[in-house]
C-alpha positions, -999 to +999 in steps of 0.1 A: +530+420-113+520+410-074+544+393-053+543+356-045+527+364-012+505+390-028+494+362-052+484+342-020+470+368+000+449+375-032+441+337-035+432+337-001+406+364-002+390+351-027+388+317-016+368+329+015+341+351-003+301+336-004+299+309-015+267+297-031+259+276-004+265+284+034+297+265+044+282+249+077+261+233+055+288+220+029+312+206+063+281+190+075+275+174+039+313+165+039+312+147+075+279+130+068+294+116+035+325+105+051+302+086+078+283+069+052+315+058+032+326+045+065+295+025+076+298+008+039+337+000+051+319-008+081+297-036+068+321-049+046+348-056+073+324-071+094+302-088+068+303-123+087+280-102+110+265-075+086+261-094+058+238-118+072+212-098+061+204-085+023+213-047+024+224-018-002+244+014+012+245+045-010+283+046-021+283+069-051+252+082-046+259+103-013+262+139-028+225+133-044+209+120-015+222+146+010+212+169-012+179+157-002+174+148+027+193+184+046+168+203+028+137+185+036+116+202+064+095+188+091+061+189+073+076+171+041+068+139+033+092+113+016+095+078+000+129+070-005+143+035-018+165+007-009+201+025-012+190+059+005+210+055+037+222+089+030+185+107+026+180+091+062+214+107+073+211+142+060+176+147+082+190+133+110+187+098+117+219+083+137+243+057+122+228+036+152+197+035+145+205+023+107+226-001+126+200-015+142+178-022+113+207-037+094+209-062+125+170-067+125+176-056+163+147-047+183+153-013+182+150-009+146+131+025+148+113+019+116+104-020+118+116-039+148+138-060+130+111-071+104+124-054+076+158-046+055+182-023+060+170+012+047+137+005+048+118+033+070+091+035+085+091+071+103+069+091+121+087+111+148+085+147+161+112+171+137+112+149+108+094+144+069+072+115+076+086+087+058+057+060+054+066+023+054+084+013+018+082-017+002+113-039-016+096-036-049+114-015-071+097+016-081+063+004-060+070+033-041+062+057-069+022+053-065+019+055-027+042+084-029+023+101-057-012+092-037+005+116-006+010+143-034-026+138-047-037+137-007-018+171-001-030+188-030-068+177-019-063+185+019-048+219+009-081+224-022-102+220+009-084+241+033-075+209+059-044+219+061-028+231+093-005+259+092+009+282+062+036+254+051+035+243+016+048+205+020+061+185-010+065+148-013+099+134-023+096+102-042+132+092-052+139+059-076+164+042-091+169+049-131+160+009-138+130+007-121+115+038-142+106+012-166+079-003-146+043+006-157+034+013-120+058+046-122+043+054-158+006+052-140+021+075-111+035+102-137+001+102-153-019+111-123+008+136-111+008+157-141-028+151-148-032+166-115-003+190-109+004+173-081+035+188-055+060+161-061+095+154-072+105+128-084+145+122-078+157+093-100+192+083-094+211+068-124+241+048-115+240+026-152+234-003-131+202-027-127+219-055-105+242-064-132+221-054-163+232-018-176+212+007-190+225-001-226+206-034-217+175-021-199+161+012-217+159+031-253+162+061-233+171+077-194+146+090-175+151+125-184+141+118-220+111+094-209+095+122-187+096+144-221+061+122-229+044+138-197+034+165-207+030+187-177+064+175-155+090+194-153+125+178-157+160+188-147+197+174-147+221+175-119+254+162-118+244+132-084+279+130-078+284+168-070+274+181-037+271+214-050+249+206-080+233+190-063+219+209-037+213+247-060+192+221-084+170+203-058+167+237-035+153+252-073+132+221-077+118+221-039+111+257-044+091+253-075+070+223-063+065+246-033+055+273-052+025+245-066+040+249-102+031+212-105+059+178-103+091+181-108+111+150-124+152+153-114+174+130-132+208+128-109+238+107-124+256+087-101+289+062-096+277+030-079+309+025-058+300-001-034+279-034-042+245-038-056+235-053-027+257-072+003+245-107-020+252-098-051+290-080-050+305-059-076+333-082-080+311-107-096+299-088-125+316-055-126+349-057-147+383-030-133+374-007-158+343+000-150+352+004-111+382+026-123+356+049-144+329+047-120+359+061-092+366+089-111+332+109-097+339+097-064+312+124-047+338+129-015+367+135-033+345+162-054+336+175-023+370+181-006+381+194-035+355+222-035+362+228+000+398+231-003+395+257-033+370+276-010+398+279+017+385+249+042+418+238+054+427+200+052+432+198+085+396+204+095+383+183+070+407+155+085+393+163+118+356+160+103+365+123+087+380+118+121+352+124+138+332+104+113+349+075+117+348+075+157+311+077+156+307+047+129+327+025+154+310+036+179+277+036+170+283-001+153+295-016+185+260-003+201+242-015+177+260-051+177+254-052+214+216-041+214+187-066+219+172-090+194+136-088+194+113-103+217+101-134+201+067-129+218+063-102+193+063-118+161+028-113+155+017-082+168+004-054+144-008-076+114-042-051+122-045-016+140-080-014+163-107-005+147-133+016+164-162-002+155-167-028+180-201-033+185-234-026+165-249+003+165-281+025+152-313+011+138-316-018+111-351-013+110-363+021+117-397+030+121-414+039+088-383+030+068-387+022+032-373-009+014-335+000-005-321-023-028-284-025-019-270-004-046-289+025-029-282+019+005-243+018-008-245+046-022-269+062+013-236+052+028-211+068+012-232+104+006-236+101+051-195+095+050-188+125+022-212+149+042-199+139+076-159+135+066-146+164+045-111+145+045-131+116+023-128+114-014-142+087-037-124+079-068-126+050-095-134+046-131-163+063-142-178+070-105-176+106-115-193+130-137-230+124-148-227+088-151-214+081-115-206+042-119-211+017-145-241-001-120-251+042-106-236+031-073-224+065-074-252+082-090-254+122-082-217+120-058-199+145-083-227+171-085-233+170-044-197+172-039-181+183-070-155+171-091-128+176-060-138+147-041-158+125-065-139+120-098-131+096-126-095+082-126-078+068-157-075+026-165-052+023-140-065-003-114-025-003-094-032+032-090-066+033-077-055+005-054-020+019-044-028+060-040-048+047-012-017+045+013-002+074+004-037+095+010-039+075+043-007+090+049-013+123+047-047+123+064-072+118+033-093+092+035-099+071+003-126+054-010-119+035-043-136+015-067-123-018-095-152-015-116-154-052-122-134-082-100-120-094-132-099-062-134-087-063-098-053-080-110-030-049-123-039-036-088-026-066-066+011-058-066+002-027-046-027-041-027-004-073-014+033-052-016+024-018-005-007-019+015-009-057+031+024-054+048+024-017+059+010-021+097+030-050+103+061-038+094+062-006+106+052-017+139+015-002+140+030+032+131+017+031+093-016+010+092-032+021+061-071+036+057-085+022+025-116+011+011-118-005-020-152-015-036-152-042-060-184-052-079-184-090-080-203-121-090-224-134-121-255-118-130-272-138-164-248-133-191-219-112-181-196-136-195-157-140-189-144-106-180-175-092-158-181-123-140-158-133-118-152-144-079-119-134-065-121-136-025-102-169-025-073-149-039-077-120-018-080-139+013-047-157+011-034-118+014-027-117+052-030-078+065-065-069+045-100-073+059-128-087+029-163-081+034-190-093+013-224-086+025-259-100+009-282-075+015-288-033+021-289-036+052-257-054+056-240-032+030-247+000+044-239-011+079-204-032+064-194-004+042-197+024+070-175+003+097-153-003+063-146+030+060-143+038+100-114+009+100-081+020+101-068-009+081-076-023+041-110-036+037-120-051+002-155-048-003-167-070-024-203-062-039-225-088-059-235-072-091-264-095-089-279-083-062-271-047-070-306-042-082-324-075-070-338-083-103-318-117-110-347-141-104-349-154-063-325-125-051-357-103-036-342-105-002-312-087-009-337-050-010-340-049+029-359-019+046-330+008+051-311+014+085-310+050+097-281+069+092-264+059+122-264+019+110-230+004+115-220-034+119-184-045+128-167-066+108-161-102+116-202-107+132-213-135+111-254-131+110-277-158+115-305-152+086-324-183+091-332-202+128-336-241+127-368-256+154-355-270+187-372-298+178-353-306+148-319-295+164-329-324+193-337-348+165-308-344+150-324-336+114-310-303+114-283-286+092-263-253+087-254-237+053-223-218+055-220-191+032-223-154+019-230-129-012-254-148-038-250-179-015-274-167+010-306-165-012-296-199-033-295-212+008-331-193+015-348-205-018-341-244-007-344-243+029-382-237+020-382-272+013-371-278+046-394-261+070-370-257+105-348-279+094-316-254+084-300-226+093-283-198+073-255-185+084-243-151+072-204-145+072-210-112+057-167-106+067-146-135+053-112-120+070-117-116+099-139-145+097-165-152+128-149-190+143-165-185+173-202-187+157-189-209+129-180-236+161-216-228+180-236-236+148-218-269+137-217-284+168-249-272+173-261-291+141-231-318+135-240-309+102-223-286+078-229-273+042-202-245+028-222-227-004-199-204-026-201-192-056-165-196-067-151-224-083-149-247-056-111-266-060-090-248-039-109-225-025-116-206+007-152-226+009-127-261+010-101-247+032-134-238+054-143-270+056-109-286+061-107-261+090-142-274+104-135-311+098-101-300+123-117-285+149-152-302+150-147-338+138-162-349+170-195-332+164-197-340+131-223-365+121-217-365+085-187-352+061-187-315+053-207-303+026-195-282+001-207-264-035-193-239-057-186-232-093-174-257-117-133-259-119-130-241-149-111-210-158-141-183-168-177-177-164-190-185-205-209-160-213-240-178-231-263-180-201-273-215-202-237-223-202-235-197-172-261-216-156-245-250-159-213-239-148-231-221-115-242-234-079-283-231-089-310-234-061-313-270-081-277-281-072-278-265-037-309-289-027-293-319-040-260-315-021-282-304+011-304-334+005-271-356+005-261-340+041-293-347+055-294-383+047-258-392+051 
């Protein structure tokens, strides 16, 4: 039987052999733990000052998120969520530079003070790129599965640089898993094999809603229904666990043995959020139970039976602590934002500046415009490799419901052009996280009336990304939407939405009226670094709805681009009506245009058509010229008219030019009712018809 100091010695020798994971790495986990627990004591000491602003911290959840974020390389790519202060800290961010984003200081590295606390927005030399994130819960999981679906693309077509194999990180909270958004980005992932984990953090709580109350089942068992993802358990509050599970999932992900779904239970130790405090909802026992897997003390007792000596690990908290106060009184003394800044960044610059190329070249044939859409996009996918087109039923033989994408799939194969499933918030969202990565995305709604599932991304993720991330993120994406009546379409196929999308601030919406226009639109569409909504009338797709033979133009060469916001005059008015004062402009775009062209016959150099052709960023400057060139203005939509951009045009203009105005503004659109009927005479009666146009213009004229 050893000796008491044999026993030790023995104990001793032991407790220094490998360990599983390289001690550096398990002090460093340790100190970076005991800094975020002490930038949560932080805030709440201080919260007169830090609680002026919503924020989470990541009590509970540190050993998980370390686990992460230390093992993430350079060329990863990441989309963490609201309480992930710890992700940020284990690849290196300071507890300053948090600071400052708590304090919406103008040093903020990800936002500039525009957005919450652990929020990023990163794109720096040494790090995973970290693109901006929204507050929706589990919004994230599409734009984080669209940089998977980019990578996996770039990589198919050998765009990658380098020998890396980089993953995407998409971590979650267990109660937002049951949004249908993350259901739509599982799909596509293991549809796909995409190289993606998923790390969904399960604390029990949803504010102050447990799981009992939220779900039949965790998200463990609910990724059992995809077939295709791989799932795993860790224990979240277990450094150890932790890090051998996710270092087994990074390595299969990297190893492209498709997603990777890591269900981590965690204590939630500190608030829900610095507004909504534990105290309120969160009975003793709960706390007590929830202390029990405190992730530190797991950790020092791990280190201590390894043979780390207290005394180091008291130095490490030491040192912790020093840097929190340290760093917090830096940050408290940094400088707010310039208030000359508020509104930079709502758009990045686009290239396309001026037109270019030839509308009209020599020995051109006539197109109608869904040809010359579709001329546009085959010049981008032969000229681009990095550009993809994707949609519902643009691929295969078929290539779009209206053939707008007629023969893509077999030029470019099934890689680039392909058919998505029904899920509009994915073909809207993916879009930012291919921008991301370097794809560039072209999209198509089949029909405006579908465009709705798709607007929580469109306004949440992709709206607000260059403006909050200070210019670092702006987000390449064009999305075609079919639009308009065309005889009979009735209530789902029918519909005008540009009103709606143009009280979305941080997206460009184009809606052009003829080839011409739409191959030189879509082209600077696509060459903008920002959203851009295209929105194409079905009706003068093929120009055979009765009076819309204008819309097939003779076809611009392949050089043909037009920058967006250049209204285009498409009918003159005589001087000598102008001098007379017998002259008018109609105001309008899309199916307006030819409604305007088949009435001003009527008229003989009497009116002028203007064009808008881009409704955001709309052209004020020649909007001005022509009314007080005229003192008479006419707005012709096709929407329903209460409400609408064509009245909030015509407020603007009665604003502005009420000087120059001779007569009230003029205004048409759609009945106020709720759907296009789908019997056409009903269709008709509810429409703007070259009929109504002529007796509103003939009102204008003789006010």
């Amino acid at each position: 039987m050893p000796t008491t100091e044999a026993a030790k010695a023995k104990t001793k020798k032991s407790n220094t052999e490998k360990t599983p994971i390289d001690k550096q790495i398990l002090l460093k986990a340790y100190q970076l733990m005991c800094t975020a627990k002490r930038m949560a004591e932080t805030y709440d000491e201080n919260k007169e000052v830090c609680s002026k602003y919503v924020h989470s911290t990541s009590r509970g959840h540190e050993a998980i998120q370390l686990a992460a974020g230390m093992q993430l390389k350079a060329y990863d790519f990441a989309a963490p969520y609201y309480r992930d202060e710890s992700i940020l800290l284990g690849i290196g961010m300071q507890p300053y530079e948090l600071m400052m984003q708590l304090m919406a200081k103008a040093d903020d590295p990800f936002s500039g003070g525009r957005t919450y606390y652990s929020h990023p927005s990163l794109n720096r030399d040494g790090f995973p790129i970290i693109p901006h994130q929204s507050s929706a819960t589990g919004m994230q999981a599409i734009p984080a599965t669209g940089m998977a679906h980019g990578l996996k693309y770039l990589e198919g077509q050998g765009l990658l640089e380098g020998k890396d194999k980089p993953l995407v990180l998409c971590s979650l909270g267990d109660g937002c898993v049951t949004e249908g958004e993350v259901s739509e980005a599982f799909q596509m992932a293991v549809l796909k094999q995409m190289p993606i984990v998923y790390l969904v953090q399960d604390n029990d709580w949803g504010i102050s809603a447990t799981g009992e109350e939220m779900r039949a089942m965790d998200a463990y068992d609910f990724a059992a229904g995809f077939t295709g993802m791989s799932r795993m358990r860790v224990d979240g509050s277990d450094f150890v666990d932790s890090y051998l599970g996710l270092k087994k999932a990074f390595a299969h992900v990297r190893d492209r043995k498709g997603p990777i779904l890591v269900h981590a239970k965690c204590p939630l130790l500190g608030h829900h959020t610095s507004g909504v405090r534990k105290e309120w909802y969160r009975g003793d026992e709960n706390l007590k139970l929830h202390s029990k897997d405190d992730p530190i003390v797991k950790l020092e007792k791990y280190l201590k039976s390894i043979g780390i000596a207290a005394k180091e690990l008291k130095e490490l908290n030491k040192h912790a602590v020093a840097l929190v106060a340290k760093d917090y009184e830096y940050a408290l003394n940094s400088d707010d934002p310039e208030l000359s800044s508020f509104d930079k960044h709502e758009f990045a610059d686009t290239p396309i500046i001026e037109e270019k190329g030839e509308r009209k070249p020599k020995g051109a044939e006539k197109v109608v415009m869904v040809d010359a859409a579709l001329h546009a996009v085959e010049d981008i996918l032969k000229k681009h490799p990095e550009a993809l087109f994707y949609g519902q039923d643009v691929g295969g033989t078929l290539g779009g419901v209206f053939r707008e994408a007629a023969t893509l799939a077999q030029k470019f194969g099934d890689e680039r052009v392909f058919n998505t499933p029904i899920q509009e918030a994915y073909i809207v969202g993916s879009t930012a996280g291919m921008s991301a990565v370097g794809a560039k995305a072209i999209v198509e709604i089949q029909f405006a009336d579908y465009i709705w599932p798709g607007m929580n991304q469109l306004v949440e993720e992709l709206s607000k990304s260059c403006y909050l991330s200070c210019g670092k993120f702006p987000i390449q994406s064009l999305i075609r939407v079919p639009i308009g009546a065309y005889g009979g379409g009735g209530p789902y196929h029918s519909g005008s939405v540009e009103s709606t999308l143009l009280t979305i601030r941080g997206i460009k919406v184009v809606y052009p009226s003829n080839a011409a226009d739409m191959k030189g639109l879509l082209k600077a569409a696509f060459y903008d670094p920002n959203p851009v909504v295209m929105l194409e009338h079905k009706g003068l797709y093929w120009s055979k709805v009765p009076g819309t033979g204008e819309a097939k133009t003779h076809e611009p060469d392949e050089n043909y681009i037009i920058p967006l916001g250049k209204a285009r005059i498409d009918l003159e008015a005589s001087e000598e009506a102008i001098e007379n004062g017998e002259s008018a402009v109609i105001i309008t775009y899309g199916m307006g245009v030819h409604w305007a062209k088949a009435v001003s016959k009527d008229y003989p150099g009497r009116i002028e058509i203007m064009d808008l052709r881009t409704l955001n960023p709309i052209d004020w400057d020649a909007i001005q010229n022509s009314v007080k060139k005229h003192s008479r203005a006419f707005i012709l939509t096709e929407e329903p008219l209460l409400n609408s951009f064509a009245e909030s045009l015509a407020g603007r203009i009665s604003k502005h030019c009420f000087e120059y105005l001779d007569a009230p503004v003029q205004t048409l659109g759609a009945a106020n009712l709720p759907a296009i009927a789908l019997n056409v005479d009903l269709e008709k009666q509810m429409l703007p018809t070259v009929d109504k146009v002529k007796v509103a213009l003939e009102e204008l004229l003789n006010y």
